[in-house]
C-alpha positions as CSV (number, residue, x, y, z in Angstrom):
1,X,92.0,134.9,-92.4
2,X,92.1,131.4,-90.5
3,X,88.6,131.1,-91.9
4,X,89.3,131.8,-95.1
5,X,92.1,128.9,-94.6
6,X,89.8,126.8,-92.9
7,X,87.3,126.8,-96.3
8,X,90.4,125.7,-98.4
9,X,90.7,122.6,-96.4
10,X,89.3,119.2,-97.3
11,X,85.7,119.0,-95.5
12,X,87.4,116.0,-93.2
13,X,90.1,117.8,-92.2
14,X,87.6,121.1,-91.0
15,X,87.5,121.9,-87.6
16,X,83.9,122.1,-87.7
17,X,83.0,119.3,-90.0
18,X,82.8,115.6,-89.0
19,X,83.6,112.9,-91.9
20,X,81.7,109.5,-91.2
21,X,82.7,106.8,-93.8
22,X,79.7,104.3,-94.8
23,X,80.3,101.0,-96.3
24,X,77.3,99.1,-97.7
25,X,77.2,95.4,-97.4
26,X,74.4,94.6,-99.9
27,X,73.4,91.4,-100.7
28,X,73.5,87.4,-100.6
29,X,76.4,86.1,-98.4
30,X,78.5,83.0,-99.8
31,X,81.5,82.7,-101.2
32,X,82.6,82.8,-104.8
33,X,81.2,85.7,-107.4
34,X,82.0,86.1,-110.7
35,X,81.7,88.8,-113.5
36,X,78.0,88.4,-113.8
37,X,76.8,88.2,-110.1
38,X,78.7,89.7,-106.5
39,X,78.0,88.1,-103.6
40,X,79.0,89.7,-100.0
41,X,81.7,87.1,-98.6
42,X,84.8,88.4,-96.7
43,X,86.9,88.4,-99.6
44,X,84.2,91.1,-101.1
45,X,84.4,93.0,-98.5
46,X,87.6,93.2,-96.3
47,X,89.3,95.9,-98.6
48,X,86.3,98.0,-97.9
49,X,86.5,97.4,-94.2
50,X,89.7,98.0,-93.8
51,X,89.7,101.6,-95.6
52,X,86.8,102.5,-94.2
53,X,88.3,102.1,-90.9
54,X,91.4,103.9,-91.7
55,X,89.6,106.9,-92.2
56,X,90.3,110.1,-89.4
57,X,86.6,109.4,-88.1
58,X,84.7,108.6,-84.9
59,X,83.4,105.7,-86.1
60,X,82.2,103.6,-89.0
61,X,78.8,103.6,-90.6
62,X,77.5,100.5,-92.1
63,X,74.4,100.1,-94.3
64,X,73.6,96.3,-94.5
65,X,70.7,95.1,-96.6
66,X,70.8,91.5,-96.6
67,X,68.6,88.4,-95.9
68,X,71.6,86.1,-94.9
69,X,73.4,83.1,-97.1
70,X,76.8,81.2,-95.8
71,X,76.7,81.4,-91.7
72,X,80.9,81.2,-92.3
73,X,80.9,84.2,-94.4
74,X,78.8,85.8,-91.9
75,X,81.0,85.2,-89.3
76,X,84.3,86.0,-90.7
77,X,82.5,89.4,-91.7
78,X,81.2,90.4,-88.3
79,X,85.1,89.3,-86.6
80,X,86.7,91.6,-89.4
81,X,84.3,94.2,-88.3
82,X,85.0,94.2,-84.8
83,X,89.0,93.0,-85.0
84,X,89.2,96.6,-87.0
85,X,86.8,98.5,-84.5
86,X,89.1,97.6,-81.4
87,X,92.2,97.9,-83.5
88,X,91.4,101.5,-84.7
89,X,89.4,102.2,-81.2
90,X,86.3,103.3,-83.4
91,X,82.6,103.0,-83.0
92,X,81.1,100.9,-85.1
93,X,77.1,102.1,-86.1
94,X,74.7,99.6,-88.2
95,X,71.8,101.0,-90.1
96,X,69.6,98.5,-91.8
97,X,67.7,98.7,-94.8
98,X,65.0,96.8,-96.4
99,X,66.2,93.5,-94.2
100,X,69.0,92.3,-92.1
101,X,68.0,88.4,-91.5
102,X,69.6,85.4,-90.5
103,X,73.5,86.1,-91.9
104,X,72.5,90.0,-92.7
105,X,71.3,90.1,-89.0
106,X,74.8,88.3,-88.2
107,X,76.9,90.5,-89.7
108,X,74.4,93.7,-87.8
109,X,75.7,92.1,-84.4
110,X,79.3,93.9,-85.5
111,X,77.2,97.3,-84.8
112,X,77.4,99.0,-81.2
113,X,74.7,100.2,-82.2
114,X,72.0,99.0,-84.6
115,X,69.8,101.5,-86.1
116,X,67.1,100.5,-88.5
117,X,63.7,101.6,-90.3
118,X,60.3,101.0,-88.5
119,X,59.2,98.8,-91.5
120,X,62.8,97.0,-92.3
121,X,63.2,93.3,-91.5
122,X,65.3,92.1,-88.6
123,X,66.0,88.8,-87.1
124,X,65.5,85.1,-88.4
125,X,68.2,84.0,-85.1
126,X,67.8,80.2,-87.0
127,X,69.5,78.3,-89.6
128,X,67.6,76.7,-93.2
129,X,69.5,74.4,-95.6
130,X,67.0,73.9,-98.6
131,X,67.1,71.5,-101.9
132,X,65.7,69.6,-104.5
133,X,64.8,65.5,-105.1
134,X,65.1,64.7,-108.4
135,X,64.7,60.8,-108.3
136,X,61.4,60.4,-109.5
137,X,62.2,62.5,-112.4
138,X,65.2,60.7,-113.5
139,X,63.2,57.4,-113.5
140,X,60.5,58.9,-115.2
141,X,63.1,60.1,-117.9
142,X,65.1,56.7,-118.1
143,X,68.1,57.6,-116.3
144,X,69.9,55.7,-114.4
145,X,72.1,57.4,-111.2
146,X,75.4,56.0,-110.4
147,X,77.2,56.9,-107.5
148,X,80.7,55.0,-106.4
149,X,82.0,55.9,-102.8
150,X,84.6,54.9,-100.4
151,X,82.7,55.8,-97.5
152,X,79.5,54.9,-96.8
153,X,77.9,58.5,-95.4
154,X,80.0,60.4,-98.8
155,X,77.0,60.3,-101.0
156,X,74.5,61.3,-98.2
157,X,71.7,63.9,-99.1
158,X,72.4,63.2,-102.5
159,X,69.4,65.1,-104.5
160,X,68.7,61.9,-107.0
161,X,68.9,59.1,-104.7
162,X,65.7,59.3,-102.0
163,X,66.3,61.0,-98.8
164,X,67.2,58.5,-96.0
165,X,65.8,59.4,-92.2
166,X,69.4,58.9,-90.6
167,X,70.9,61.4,-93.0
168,X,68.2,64.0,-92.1
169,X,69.1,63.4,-88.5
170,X,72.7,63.8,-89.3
171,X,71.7,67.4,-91.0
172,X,69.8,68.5,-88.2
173,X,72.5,68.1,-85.8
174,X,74.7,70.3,-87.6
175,X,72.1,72.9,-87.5
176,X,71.6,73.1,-84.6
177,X,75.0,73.2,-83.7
178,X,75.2,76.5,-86.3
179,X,72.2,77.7,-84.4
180,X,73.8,77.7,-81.0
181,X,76.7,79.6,-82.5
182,X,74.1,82.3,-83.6
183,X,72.6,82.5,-80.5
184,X,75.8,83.1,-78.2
185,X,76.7,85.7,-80.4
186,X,73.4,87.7,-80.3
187,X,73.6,87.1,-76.3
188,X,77.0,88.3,-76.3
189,X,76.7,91.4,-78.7
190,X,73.2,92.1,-77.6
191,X,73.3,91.3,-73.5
192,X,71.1,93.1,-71.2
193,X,69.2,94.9,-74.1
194,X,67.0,91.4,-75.3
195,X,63.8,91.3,-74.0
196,X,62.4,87.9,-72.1
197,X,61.1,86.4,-75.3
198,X,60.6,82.7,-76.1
199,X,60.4,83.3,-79.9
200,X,64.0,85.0,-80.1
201,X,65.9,82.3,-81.1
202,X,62.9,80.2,-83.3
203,X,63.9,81.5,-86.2
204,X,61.3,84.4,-86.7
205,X,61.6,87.9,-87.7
206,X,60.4,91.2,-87.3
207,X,59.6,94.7,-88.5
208,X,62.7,97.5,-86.8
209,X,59.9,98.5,-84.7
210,X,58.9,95.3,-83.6
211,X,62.5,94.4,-83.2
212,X,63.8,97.5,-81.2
213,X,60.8,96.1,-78.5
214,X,62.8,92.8,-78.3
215,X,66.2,94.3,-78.3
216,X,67.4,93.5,-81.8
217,X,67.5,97.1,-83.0
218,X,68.6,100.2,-80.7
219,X,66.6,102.8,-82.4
220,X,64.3,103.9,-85.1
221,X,66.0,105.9,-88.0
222,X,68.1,106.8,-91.2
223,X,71.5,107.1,-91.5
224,X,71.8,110.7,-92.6
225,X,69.0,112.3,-89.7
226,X,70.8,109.5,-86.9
227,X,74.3,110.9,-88.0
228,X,74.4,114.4,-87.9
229,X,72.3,114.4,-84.7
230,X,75.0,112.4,-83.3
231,X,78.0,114.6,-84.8
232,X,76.6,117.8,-85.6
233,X,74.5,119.5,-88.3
234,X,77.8,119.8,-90.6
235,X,78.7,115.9,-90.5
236,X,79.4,114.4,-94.0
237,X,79.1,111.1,-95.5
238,X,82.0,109.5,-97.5
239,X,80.5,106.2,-99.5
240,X,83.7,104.0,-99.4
241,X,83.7,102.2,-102.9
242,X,86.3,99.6,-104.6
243,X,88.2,100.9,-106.7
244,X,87.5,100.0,-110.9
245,X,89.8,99.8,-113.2
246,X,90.2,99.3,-116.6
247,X,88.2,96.3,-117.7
248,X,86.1,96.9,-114.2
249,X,84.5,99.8,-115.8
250,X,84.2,98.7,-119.4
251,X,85.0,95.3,-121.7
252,X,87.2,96.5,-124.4
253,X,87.7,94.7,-127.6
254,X,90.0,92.4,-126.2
255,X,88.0,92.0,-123.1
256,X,85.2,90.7,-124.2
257,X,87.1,88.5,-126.6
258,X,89.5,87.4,-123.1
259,X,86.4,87.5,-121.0
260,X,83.6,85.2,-123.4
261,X,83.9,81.6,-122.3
262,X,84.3,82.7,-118.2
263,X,80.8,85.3,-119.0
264,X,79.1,82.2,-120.7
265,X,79.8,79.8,-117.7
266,X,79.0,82.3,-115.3
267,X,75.3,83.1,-117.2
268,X,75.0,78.8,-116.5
269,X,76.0,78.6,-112.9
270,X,74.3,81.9,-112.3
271,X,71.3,80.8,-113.1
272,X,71.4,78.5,-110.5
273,X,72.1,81.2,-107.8
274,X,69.8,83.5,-108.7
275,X,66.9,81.2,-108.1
276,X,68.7,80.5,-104.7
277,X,69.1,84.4,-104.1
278,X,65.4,84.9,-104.6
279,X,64.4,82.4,-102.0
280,X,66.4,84.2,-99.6
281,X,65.1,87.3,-100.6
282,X,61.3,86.2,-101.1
283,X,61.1,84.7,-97.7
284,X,61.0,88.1,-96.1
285,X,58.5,89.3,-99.0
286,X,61.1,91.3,-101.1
């Protein structure tokens, strides 16, 4: 009889069955999205934290594929991750994909444990600003650039005016104080486990194999196999997903008549970021 009961119970709520929710953080990290491209930033993901972590579980499984973007977004990711992990007193386990670099390798710090494939890529502990100079094509095209400030460092960096030594100097500095930041937090998360390696912090990166050697990755796996040998054969996975509505799903006739001039602007400004989304994603070879 009480296993007859027991059957008409939802899986999470068996006895004998484990429920781990999984919340996948794929993606370019910056802030901002629109209806035509998603980008991971906080705002992207926080509802999805936060229910994930509400769930009657042991702990949190996160699937990250990313190869990094905003080191902010990053940030503010990883502290909602742990704020909710020692709020809800649950274990928070990391499996990587393709790549966690850079940001994506940020956000993978959140993990008590970071799980990964023997061929994904892990690291890049560095940060990369990258841009254009257009000034030799403007002249060649007759244009003239004007630029009016009321500060004498506002315009610095400025794409179609030649790059100044001073202002490259002044870049630098900021990076490296970014890069500092990264590095306390892998010491911090990561501790005792690193290995005595002078490349660590350069800004290189690794296969999971490669990187469970150095102490970036804990072990070799998948999700799926790592989980139920963890919690038992009869574990399940819940994939915790936004929720859609309406016009999320579909563009009705008035949507698409509501929704033209912000798709139009988007297709503009996304081209932009796509070609700065593949950079991020070719430099790891994907």
């Amino acid at each position: 009889m009480k296993q007859a009961l027991a059957r008409l119970l939802p899986k999470s709520l068996r006895r004998d069955a484990v429920t781990i929710p999984v919340v996948r953080l794929h993606g370019t990290i910056m802030a901002g999205g629109g209806p035509v491209r998603q980008h991971l930033s906080l705002a992207s993901t926080a509802g999805l934290l936060e229910k994930a972590f509400s769930f009657s579980a042991p702990a949190v499984a996160i699937s990250i594929n990313s190869p990094g973007g905003s080191p902010v977004q990053s940030r503010l990711i990883y502290k909602r991750i742990r704020d909710l992990a020692e709020e809800k007193n649950k274990a928070v386990l990391v499996f990587v994909e393709d790549v966690a670099a850079s940001g994506g390798y940020m956000i993978a710090l959140a993990g008590d444990e970071i799980i990964a494939d023997p061929s994904s890529i892990v690291g890049s502990i560095g940060v990369v600003s990258a841009g254009f100079g257009f000034q030799e094509m403007i002249r060649k095209i007759g244009v003239e650039r004007r630029v009016h400030t009321s500060g004498r460092n506002k315009a610095i960096l400025d794409p179609f005016q030649p790059e100044k030594p001073e202002d490259v100097e002044r870049l630098k500095a900021l990076q490296e104080e970014v890069h500092e930041t990264f590095t306390a937090m892998v010491k911090a998360r990561r501790g005792a486990r690193l290995a005595n390696d002078e490349e660590l912090f350069t800004g290189l990166f690794w296969t999971g194999e490669r990187g469970r050697a150095l102490g970036l990755v804990d072990a070799i796996g998948d999700m799926r196999s790592f989980l139920k040998s963890r919690y038992g054969p009869k574990t399940q996975l819940k994939l915790v997903s936004a929720p859609r509505g309406l016009l999320g799903r579909r563009l009705g006739f008035f949507g698409i008549e509501a929704r033209a001039g912000e798709l139009a602007a988007a297709a503009a400004s996304g081209l932009f970021d796509a070609a700065e989304e593949r950079a991020l994603w070719s430099r790891y070879g994907l």
